[in-house]
C-alpha positions as CSV (number, residue, x, y, z in Angstrom):
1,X,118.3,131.8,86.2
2,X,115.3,131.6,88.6
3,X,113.8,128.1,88.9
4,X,111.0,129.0,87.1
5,X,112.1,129.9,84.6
6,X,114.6,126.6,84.5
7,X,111.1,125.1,84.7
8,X,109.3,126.9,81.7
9,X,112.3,126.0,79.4
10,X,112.7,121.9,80.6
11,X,108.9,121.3,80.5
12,X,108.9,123.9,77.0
13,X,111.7,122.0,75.2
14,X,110.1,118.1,76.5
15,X,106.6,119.2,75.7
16,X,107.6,120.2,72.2
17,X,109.1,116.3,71.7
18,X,105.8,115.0,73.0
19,X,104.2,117.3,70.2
20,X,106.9,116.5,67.2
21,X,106.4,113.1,68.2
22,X,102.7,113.3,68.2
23,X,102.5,114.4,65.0
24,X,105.1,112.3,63.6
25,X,103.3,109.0,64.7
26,X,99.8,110.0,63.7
27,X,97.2,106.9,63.5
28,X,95.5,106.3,60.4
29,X,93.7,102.8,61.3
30,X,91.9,101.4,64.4
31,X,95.4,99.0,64.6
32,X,97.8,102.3,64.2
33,X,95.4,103.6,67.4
34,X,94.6,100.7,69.4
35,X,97.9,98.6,69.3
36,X,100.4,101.1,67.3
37,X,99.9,98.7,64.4
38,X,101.4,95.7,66.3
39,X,105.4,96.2,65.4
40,X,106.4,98.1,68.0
41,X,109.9,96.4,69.2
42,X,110.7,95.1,72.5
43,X,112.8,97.3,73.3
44,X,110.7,100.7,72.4
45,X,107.9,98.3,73.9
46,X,109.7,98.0,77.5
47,X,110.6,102.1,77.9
48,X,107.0,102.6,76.7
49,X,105.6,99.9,79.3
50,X,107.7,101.2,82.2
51,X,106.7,105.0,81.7
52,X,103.4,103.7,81.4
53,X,104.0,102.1,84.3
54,X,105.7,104.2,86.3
55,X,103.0,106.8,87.1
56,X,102.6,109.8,89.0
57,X,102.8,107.2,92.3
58,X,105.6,106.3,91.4
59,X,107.7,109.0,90.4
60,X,105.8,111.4,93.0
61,X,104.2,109.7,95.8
62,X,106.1,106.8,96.4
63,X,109.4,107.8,98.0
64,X,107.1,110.4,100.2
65,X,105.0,107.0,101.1
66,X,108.2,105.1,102.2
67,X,109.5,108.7,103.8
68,X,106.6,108.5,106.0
69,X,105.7,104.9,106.4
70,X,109.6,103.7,106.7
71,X,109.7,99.8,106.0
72,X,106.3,99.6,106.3
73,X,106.6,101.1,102.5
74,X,108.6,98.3,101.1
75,X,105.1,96.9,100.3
76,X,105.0,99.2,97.7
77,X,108.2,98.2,96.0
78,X,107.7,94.5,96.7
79,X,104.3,94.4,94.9
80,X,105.0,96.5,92.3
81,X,107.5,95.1,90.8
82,X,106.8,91.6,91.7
83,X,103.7,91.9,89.6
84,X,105.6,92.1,86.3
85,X,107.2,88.7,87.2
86,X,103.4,87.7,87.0
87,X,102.7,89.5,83.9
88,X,105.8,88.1,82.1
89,X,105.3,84.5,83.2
90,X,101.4,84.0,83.2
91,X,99.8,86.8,81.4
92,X,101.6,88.3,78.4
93,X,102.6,85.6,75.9
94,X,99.2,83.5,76.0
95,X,97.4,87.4,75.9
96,X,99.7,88.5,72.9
97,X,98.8,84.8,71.2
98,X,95.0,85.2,71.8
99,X,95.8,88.4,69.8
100,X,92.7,91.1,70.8
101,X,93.4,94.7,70.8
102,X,92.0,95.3,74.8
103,X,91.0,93.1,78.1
104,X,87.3,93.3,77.6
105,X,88.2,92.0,74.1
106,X,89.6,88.7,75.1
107,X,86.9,88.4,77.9
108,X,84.3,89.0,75.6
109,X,85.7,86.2,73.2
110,X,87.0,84.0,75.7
111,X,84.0,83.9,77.6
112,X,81.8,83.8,74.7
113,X,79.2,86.3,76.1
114,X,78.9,90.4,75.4
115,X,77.4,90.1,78.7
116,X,81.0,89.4,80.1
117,X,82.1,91.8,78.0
118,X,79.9,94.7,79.4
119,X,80.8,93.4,82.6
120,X,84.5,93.7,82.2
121,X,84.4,97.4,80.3
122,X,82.6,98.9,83.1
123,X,85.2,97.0,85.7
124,X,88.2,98.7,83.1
125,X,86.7,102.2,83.5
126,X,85.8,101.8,87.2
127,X,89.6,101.0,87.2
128,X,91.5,103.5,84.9
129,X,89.3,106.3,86.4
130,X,90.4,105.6,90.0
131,X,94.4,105.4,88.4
132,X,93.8,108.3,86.4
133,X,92.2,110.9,89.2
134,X,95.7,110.2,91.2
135,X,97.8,111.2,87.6
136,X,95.9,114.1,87.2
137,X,96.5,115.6,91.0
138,X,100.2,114.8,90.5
139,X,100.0,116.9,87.3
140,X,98.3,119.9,89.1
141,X,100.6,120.1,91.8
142,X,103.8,119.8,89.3
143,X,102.0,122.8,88.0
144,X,101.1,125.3,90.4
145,X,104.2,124.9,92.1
146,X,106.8,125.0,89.1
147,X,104.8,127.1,87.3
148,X,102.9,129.2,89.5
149,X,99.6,128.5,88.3
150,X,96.4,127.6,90.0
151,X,96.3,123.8,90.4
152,X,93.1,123.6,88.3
153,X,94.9,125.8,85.4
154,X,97.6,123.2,85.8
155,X,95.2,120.0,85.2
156,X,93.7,122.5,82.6
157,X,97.4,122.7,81.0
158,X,98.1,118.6,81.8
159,X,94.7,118.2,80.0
160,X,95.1,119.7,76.8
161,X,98.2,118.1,76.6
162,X,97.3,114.6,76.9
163,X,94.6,114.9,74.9
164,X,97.1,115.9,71.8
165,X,99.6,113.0,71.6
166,X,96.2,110.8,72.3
167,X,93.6,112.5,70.0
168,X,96.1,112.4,67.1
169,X,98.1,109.4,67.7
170,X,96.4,106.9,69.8
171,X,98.8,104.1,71.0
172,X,100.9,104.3,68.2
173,X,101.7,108.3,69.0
174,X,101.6,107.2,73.0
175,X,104.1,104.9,72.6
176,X,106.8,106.5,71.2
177,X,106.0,109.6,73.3
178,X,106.2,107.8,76.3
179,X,109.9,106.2,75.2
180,X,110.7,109.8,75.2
181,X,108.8,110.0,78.8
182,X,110.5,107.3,80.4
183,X,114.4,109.0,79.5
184,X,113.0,112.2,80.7
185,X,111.3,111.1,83.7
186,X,114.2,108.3,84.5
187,X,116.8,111.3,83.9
188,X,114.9,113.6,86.6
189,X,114.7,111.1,89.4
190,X,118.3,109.8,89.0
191,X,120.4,113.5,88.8
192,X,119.4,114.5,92.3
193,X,119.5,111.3,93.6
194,X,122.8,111.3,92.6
195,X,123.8,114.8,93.5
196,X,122.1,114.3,96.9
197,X,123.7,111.2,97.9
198,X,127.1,112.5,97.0
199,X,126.4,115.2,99.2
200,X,125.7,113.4,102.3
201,X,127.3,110.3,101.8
202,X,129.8,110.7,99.5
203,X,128.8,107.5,97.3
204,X,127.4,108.7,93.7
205,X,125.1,105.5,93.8
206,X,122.2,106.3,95.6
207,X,121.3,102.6,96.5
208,X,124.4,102.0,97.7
209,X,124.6,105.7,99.7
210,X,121.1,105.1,101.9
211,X,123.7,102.7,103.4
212,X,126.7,104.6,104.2
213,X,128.1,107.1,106.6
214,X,127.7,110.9,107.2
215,X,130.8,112.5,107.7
216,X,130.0,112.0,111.5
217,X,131.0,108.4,111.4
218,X,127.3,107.7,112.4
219,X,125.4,105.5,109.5
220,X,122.5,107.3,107.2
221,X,119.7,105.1,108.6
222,X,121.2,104.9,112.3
223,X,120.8,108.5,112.0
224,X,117.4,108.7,110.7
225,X,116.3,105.8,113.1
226,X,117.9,108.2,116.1
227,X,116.2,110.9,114.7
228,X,112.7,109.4,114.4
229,X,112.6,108.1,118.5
230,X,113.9,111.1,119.4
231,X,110.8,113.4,117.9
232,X,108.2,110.2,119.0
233,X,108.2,108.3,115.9
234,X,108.7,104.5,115.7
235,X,112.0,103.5,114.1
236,X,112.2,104.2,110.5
237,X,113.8,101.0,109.7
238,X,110.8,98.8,112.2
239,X,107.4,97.9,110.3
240,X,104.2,98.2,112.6
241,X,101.4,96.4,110.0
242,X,100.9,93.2,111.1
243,X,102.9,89.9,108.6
244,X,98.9,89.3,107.1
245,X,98.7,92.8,105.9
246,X,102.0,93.0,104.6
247,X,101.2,90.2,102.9
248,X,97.8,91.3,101.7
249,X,98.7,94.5,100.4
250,X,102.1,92.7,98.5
251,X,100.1,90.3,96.7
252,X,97.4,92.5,95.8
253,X,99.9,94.7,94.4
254,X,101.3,92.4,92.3
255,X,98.2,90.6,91.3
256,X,96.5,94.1,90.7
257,X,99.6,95.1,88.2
258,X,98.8,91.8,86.3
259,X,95.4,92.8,85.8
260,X,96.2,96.0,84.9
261,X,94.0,97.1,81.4
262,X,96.5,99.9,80.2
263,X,99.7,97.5,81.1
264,X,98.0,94.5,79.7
265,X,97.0,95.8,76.3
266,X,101.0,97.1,75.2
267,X,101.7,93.8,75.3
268,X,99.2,93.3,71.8
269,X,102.0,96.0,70.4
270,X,104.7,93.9,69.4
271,X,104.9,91.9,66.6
272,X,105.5,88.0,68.2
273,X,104.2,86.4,71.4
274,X,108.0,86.1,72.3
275,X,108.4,90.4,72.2
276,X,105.7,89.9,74.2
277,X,108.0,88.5,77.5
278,X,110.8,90.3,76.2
279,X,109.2,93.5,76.5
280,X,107.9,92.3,80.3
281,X,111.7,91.2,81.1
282,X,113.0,95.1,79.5
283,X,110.0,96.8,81.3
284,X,110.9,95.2,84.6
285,X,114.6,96.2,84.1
286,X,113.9,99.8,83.5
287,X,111.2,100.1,86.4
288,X,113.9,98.9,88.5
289,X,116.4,101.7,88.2
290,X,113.7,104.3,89.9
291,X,112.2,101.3,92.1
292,X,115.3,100.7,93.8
293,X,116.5,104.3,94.3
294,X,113.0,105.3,95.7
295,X,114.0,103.7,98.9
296,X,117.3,106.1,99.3
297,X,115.4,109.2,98.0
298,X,113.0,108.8,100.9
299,X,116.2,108.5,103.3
300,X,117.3,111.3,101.8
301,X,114.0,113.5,101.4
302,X,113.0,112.3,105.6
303,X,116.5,113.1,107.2
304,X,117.0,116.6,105.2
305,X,113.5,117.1,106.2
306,X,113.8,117.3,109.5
307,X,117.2,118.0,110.4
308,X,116.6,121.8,108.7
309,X,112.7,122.3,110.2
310,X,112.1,120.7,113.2
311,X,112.6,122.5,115.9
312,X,113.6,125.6,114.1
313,X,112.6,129.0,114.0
314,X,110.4,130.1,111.8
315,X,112.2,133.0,110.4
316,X,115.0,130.8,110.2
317,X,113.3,127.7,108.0
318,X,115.0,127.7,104.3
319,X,112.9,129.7,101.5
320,X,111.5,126.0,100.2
321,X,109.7,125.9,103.1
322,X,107.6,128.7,102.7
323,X,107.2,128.6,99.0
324,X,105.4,125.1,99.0
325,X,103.6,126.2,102.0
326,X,101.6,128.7,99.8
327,X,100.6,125.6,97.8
328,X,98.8,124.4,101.1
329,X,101.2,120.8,100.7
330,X,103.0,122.1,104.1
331,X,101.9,123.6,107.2
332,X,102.9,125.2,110.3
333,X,100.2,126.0,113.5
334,X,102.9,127.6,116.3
335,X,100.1,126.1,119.5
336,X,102.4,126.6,121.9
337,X,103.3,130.2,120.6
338,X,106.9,129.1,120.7
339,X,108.1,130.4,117.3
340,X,109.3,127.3,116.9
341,X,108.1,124.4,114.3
342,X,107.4,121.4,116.9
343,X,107.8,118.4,114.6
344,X,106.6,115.2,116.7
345,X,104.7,112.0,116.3
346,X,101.1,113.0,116.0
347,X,97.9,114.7,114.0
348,X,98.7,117.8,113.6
349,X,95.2,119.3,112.2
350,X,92.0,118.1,112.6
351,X,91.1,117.7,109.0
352,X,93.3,115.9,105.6
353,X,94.1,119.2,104.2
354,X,95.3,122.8,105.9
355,X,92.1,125.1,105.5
356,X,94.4,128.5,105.6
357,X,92.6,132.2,106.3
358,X,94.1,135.0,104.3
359,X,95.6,136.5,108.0
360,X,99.6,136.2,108.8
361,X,100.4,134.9,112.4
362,X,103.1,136.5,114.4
363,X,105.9,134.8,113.1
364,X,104.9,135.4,109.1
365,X,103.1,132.3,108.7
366,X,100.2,131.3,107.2
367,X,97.6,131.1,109.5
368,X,95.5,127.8,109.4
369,X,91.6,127.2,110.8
370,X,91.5,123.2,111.3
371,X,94.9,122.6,113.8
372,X,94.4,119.9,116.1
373,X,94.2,121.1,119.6
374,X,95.0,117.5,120.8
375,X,98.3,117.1,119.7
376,X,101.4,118.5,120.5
377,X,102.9,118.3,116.9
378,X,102.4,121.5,114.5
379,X,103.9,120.7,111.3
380,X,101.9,119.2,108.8
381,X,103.7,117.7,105.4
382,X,101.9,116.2,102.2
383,X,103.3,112.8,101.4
384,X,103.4,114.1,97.5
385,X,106.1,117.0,98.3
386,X,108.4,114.8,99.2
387,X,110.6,114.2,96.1
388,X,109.5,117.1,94.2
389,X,111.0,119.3,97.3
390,X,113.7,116.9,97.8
391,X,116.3,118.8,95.9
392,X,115.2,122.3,97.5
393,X,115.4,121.2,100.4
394,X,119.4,120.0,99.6
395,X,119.8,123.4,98.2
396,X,120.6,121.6,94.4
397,X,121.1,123.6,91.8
398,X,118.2,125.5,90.2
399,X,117.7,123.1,86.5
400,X,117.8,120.3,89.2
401,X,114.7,121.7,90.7
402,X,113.1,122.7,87.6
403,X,114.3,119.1,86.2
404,X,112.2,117.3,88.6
405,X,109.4,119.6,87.5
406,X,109.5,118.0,84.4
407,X,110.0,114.6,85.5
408,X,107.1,114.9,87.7
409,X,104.6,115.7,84.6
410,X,106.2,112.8,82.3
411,X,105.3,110.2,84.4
412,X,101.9,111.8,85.1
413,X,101.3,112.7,81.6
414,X,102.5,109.0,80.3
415,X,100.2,107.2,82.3
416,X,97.2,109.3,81.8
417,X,97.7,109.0,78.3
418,X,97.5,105.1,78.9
419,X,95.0,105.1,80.7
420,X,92.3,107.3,78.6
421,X,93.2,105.4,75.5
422,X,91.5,101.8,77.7
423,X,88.9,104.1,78.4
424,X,88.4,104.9,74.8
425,X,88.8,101.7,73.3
426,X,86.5,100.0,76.0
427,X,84.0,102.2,74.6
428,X,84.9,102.5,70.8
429,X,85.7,98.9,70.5
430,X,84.0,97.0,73.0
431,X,80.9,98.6,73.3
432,X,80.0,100.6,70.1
433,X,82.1,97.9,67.3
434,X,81.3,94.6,69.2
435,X,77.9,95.3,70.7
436,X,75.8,98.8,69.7
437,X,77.3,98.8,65.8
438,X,79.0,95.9,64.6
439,X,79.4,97.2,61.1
440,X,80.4,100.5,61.8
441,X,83.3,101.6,59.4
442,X,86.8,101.8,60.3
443,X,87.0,105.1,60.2
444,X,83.9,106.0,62.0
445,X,85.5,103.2,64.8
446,X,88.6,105.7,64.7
447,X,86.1,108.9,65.1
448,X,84.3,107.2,68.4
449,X,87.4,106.7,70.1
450,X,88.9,109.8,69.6
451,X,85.6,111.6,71.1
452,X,85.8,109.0,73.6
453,X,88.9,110.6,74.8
454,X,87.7,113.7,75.0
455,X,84.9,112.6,77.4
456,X,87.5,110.6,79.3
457,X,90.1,113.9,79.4
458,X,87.1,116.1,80.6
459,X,85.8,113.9,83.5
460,X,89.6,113.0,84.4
461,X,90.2,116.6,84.4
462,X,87.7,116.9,87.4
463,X,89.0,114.5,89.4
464,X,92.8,116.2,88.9
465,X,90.5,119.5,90.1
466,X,88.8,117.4,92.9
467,X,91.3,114.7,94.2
468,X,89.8,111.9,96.4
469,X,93.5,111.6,98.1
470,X,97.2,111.6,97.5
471,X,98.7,110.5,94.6
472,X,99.5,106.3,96.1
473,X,96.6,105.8,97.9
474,X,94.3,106.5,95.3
475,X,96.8,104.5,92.9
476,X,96.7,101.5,95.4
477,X,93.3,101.6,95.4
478,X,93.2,101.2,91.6
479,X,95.4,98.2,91.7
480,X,92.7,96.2,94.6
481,X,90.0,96.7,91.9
482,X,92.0,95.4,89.0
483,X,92.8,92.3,91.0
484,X,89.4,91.7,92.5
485,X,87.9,92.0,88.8
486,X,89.9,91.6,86.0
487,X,93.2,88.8,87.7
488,X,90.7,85.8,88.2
489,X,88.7,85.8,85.3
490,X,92.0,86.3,82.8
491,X,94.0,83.4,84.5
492,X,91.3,81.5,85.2
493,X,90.7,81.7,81.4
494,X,94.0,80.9,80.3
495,X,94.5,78.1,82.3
496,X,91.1,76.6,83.0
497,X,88.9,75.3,79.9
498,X,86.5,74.6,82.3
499,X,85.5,77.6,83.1
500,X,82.8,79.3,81.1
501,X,80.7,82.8,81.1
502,X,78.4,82.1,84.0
503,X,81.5,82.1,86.3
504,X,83.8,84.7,85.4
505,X,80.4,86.9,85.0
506,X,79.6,86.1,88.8
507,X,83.0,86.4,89.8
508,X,83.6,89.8,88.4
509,X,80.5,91.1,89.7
510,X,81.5,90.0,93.7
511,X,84.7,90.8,93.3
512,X,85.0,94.4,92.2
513,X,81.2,95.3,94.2
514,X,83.2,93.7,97.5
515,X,86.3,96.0,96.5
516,X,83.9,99.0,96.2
517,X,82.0,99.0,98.8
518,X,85.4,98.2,101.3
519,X,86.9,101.3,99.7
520,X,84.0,103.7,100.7
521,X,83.1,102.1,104.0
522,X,86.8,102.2,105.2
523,X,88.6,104.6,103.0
524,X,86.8,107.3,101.6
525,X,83.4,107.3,103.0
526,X,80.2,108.9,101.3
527,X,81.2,112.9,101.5
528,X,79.1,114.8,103.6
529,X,76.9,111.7,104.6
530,X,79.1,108.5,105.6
531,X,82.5,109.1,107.3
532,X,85.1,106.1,106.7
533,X,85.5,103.6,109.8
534,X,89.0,103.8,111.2
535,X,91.3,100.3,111.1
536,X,89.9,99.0,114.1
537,X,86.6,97.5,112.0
538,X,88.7,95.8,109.1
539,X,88.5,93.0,108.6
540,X,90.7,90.5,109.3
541,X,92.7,93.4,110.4
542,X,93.1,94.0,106.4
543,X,93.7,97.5,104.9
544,X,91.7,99.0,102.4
545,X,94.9,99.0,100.1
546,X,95.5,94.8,100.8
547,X,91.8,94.1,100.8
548,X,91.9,93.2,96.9
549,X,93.5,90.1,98.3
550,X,90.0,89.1,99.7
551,X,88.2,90.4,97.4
552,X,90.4,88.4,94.6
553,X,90.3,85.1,96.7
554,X,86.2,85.6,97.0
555,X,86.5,86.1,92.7
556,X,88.0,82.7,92.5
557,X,85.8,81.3,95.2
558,X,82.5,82.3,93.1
559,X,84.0,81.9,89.6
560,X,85.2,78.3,90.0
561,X,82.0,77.3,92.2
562,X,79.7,78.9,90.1
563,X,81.3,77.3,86.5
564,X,81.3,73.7,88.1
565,X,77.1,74.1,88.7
566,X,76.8,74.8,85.4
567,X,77.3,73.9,81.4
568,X,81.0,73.6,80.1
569,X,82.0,76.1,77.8
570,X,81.6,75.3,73.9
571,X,84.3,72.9,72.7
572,X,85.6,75.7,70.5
573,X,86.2,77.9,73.1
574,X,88.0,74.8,74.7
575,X,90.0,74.5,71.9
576,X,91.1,78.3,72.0
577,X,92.2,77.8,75.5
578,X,94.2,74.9,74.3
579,X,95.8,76.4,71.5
580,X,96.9,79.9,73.8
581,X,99.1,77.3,75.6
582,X,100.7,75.4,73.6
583,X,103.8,77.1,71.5
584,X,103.6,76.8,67.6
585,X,104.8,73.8,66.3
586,X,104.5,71.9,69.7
587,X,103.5,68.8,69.6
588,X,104.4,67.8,65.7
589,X,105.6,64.5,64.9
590,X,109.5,64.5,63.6
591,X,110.2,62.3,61.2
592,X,112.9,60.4,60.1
C-alpha cells in the first residue's frame, strides 16, 4: 500500500481511540474538567504528563534542531529534562498540598490579591498561546504532507479534533487520551529509530548505535564530523555558543518547564501530595526514552541527509526529496547551473521561507524567487522535516512512514489539548468564578470554559495558519516567558513567607514585559515595521532563547526588593506557607 494511504488508516484507527476515549471520560463537574476529578493515578498521571510534555518540539523539531545545531543542541535535552528534576523536588508536592485547580489559582490565594491573579492569567495565556502556535504548525505540516492537504485544511482538521476530546472531556477526557497519545507517539519515534540504526550500524538500540561503526570501520559521528568540514560546516560534535549562553538557555529551560501552567496543573490530578512526585519521577522516565534517542535520530536524519543529496544530481535525488519539496520544507536554487545540489555552509535564500513561482527550471525543479546570490550553498532544509523525513530518506518501509505521521499529530494534538484547557480555565475559573461572577453555578462555570475553548481553538488555529517560526524556536520561547513570570513568584511563594502581593505583582510585570520586548527586538521583530537585530546587539552576548535567565534573575531582583519595602503578608497567608511545607503529622509529640 501507498504511504498515504498507510497514513489515512494509522491516523483513522488512533483518531477513533482519542474519540472512544473522549466520550468515554466525559466531564460532568468543574473537578471532572479542570483536574479529571483528582484520582488520576501516578502512573496514568506520568504517560499523561510526558505526552503533554512532549510536544510537537519534541517529537518534531528537536532532533532537526540538534541535526543542524550538532552539540550545540544538547541544550535542549539538558534543560528539558532537567526541569522535571525541578518540578519533582520544589514544585509539585507543596502545589498538589496547596490543592488549587490552576497557577493563577494558587497566585491568586497565595498572594492574597485578584490583582495578582489578573496578573498571572494574562502571563498564562501570553504563555500557552506562544506554546500552542508552534503545536499547531507541527500539526499542519503532519497534515499536508501525509495527507495531502493544504496546511491550513490540516490545522483546520488538527482543530476540530482537539476541540472534541477537550470540549466534551476537559482534563479528565485529556488525560486518558493523552496516555493513549504518549504509547502512540513513543511507539512512532522508537520503530524507525530502531529500524534505522540497525541499518547503519547494526545495533537495534539507537543510543547505543549514534556510537558505533558503519560497515566501513569508520565511527557514525567520525563520519558525520568528516562529513560536516568537508562541505564548510564546523564539526558536528564542537559547540560554537559561548559556556554563558549554554548555560543561559539550560537553566531557562529547566526553570521555564517548572513554571510551566499546563505541566503544573496535572499535578492537582492525583489523589495524594505523594502521586504528586511519583507522577514527576514516572513522567521524567518516560520523557527520557524519546529524549535520549533524539540525539541518534539527528545522527541518523543529518548523515542520510547528506550522503544521498549533496552533491547529487537532481534527476538522480530519491523521490522523498521532491515530494517534501512541494510542501516548500526543502529547496533547491541550481546558481551555478550545475545540475547539481551544492550543499555547503551558508544562507542559501535571502528570506526564512522559499517563495516558489509556478515555473520548472531546467533540471525539473521548482523554481524559487528569494535565493541568495551571496552564497555558494543552494539547498535549503526546514529544521521540522527532519524526523518526519527521516525514515524516507532510509527508504523504511511504507506504515513506518505513515507511522510517524501519526506520531507527529499525537504529540502535537496532546499538547495543544493541554494547553487550551489553561487557557480555558484561566478564563472560566480565574477570571469569570473568582473575579467577574463569584456565584456563578457549577454548571454555568462548566459552560464558560468549554466556550472558552472554542475561542482558544479558533485563535490557536491562526497561529497554526500563520506560524511566527519553526516548531522549537517558538517552543523555546514559550519556556523564557514562563520562567521570567510565573518560576519566581511560585517558589518565592513556597519558600518565602515574607513575600507578599506587592512583590510578586512587580516582579511578574518586569519579568515577562523584559521577556517580551527581548523576543520582538531580537527574535521576531515588528512585521513589516521593525526587523529583529542580529546576535551581535545581545546582551551579554545572551540569546533570545537563554534570555529568560535575565529576565528570571531581574523577577527575583524586583520581587524580593520590592516585598522587603513594604507590609508582610497577613499571618494567615504566613501560616499557609508554613503548612505547604511541612508533611502531615510532622512535628507531633510521641508519647510514651
Amino acid at each position: 500500500m501507498s504511504v498515504q494511504t498507510w497514513t489515512w488508516i494509522l491516523v483513522g484507527i488512533t483518531f477513533a481511540l482519542y474519540f472512544g476515549i473522549a466520550i468515554w471520560a466525559r466531564a460532568g463537574s468543574t473537578k471532572e474538567f479542570y483536574v479529571a476529578g483528582g484520582g488520576v493515578s501516578p502512573l496514568a498521571n506520568g504517560m499523561a504528563t510526558a505526552a503533554d510534555w512532549m510536544s510537537a518540539a519534541s517529537f518534531i523539531s528537536m532532533a532537526g534542531l540538534i541535526s543542524f545545531m550538532g552539540y550545540d543542541g544538547a541544550v535542549f535535552l539538558m534543560g528539558w529534562t532537567g526541569g522535571y528534576v525541578l518540578l519533582a523536588l520544589l514544585l509539585a508536592p507543596y502545589l498538589r498540598k496547596f490543592g488549587k485547580f490552576t497557577v493563577p489559582d494558587f497566585i491568586g490565594d497565595r498572594y492574597y490579591s485578584n490583582t495578582a491573579r489578573t496578573v498571572a492569567v494574562i502571563c498564562a495565556l501570553i504563555v500557552s498561546f506562544t506554546y500552542v502556535a508552534g503545536q499547531m504548525r507541527g500539526v499542519g505540516i503532519v497534515f499536508s504532507q501525509f495527507l495531502q492537504v493544504q496546511i491550513h485544511w490540516g490545522v483546520i482538521i488538527g482543530m476540530a479534533v482537539v476541540l472534541f476530546f477537550a470540549f466534551l472531556g476537559g482534563m479528565k477526557g485529556i488525560t486518558y487520551t493523552q496516555v493513549a497519545q504518549y504509547c502512540v507517539l513513543i511507539f512512532a519515534f522508537m520503530v524507525p529509530a530502531i529500524f534505522i540504526s540497525i541499518q547503519m550500524t547494526g545495533n537495534p538500540i539507537p543510543q547505543i548505535g549514534m556510537g558505533g561503526k558503519l560497515e566501513n570501520g569508520q565511527y557514525l559521528l567520525d563520519t558525520l564530523d568528516k562529513l560536516h568540514t568537508e562541505l564548510g560546516f564546523s564539526e558536528y560534535t564542537n559547540g560554537s555558543k559561548s559556556t554563558w549562553d549554554v548555560f543561559a538557555i539550560t537553566l531557562a529551560l529547566m526553570v521555564g518547564t517548572a513554571g510551566l501552567p499546563h505541566v503544573i496543573v496535572r499535578f492537582f490530578t492525583v489523589p495524594k501530595v505523594k502521586d504528586a512526585r511519583k507522577s514527576a519521577g514516572l513522567a521524567l522516565l518516560f520523557i527520557a526514552i524519546l529524549y535520549t534517542a533524539a540525539p541518534a535520530v539527528a545522527v541518523f536524519a543529518r548523515t542520510n541527509l547528506i550522503t544521498t543529496v549533496s552533491d547529487q544530481a537532481y534527476e538522480d535525488v530519491p523521490d522523498w526529496f521532491k515530494n517534501w519539496e512541494n510542501t516548500g520544507l526543502i529547496a533547491w536554487s541550481d546558481k551555478n547551473g550545475d545540475g547539481k545540489i551544492q550543499y555547503v555552509a551558508g544562507n542559501a535564500l535571502a528570506g526564512k521561507k522559499p517563495i516558489y513561482t509556478d515555473a520548472r527550471g531546467q533540471n525539473g525543479q521548482r523554481v524559487i524567487t528569494n535565493a541568495n546570490p551571496e552564497t555558494v550553498n543552494e539547498l535549503y532544509v526546514d529544521r521540522d522535516i527532519m524526523v518526519l523525513a527521516n525514515p524516507e530518506i532510509a527508504n523504511l518501509p511504507n506504515w513506518v512512514i505513515a507511522l510517524v505521521a501519526a506520531g507527529g499529530l499525537a504529540a502535537a494534538l496532546s499538547t495543544a489539548a493541554g494547553l487550551l484547557l489553561v487557557i480555558s480555565t484561566s478564563i472560566s475559573h480565574d477570571l469569570i468564578k473568582k473575579q467577574l461572577r463569584p456565584n456563578i453555578s457549577d454548571k454555568g462555570e462548566l459552560l464558560a470554559a468549554r466556550i472558552s475553548i472554542l475561542v482558544a481553538v479558533v485563535i490557536a488555529g491562526l497561529f497554526g495558519i500563520y506560524p511566527p517560526g519553526f516548531v522549537a524556536a517558538v517552543v523555546a520561547l514559550a519556556f523564557g516567558l514562563a520562567a521570567a513570570s510565573f518560576f519566581p513568584a511560585i517558589i518565592l511563594g513556597i519558600f518565602d513567607k515574607r513575600m507578599n502581593r506587592q512583590g510578586a505583582v512587580s516582579g511578574m510585570i518586569v519579568g515577562i514585559t523584559l521577556m517580551l520586548f527581548y523576543m520582538i527586538r531580537y527574535k521576531t521583530g515588528l512585521v513589516g515595521v521593525l526587523d529583529p537585530l542580529p546576535k551581535e546587539h545581545w546582551w551579554f552576548g545572551t540569546s533570545p532563547e537563554g534570555f529568560g535567565t535575565i529576565a528570571m534573575i531581574v523577577n527575583f531582583v524586583v520581587s524580593i526588593v520590592v516585598s522587603r519595602m513594604t507590609a508582610p503578608p497577613p499571618k494567615h497567608v504566613q501560616e499557609i506557607v508554613e503548612n505547604i511545607r511541612i508533611p502531615s503529622g510532622a512535628g507531633q509529640a510521641i508519647e510514651h
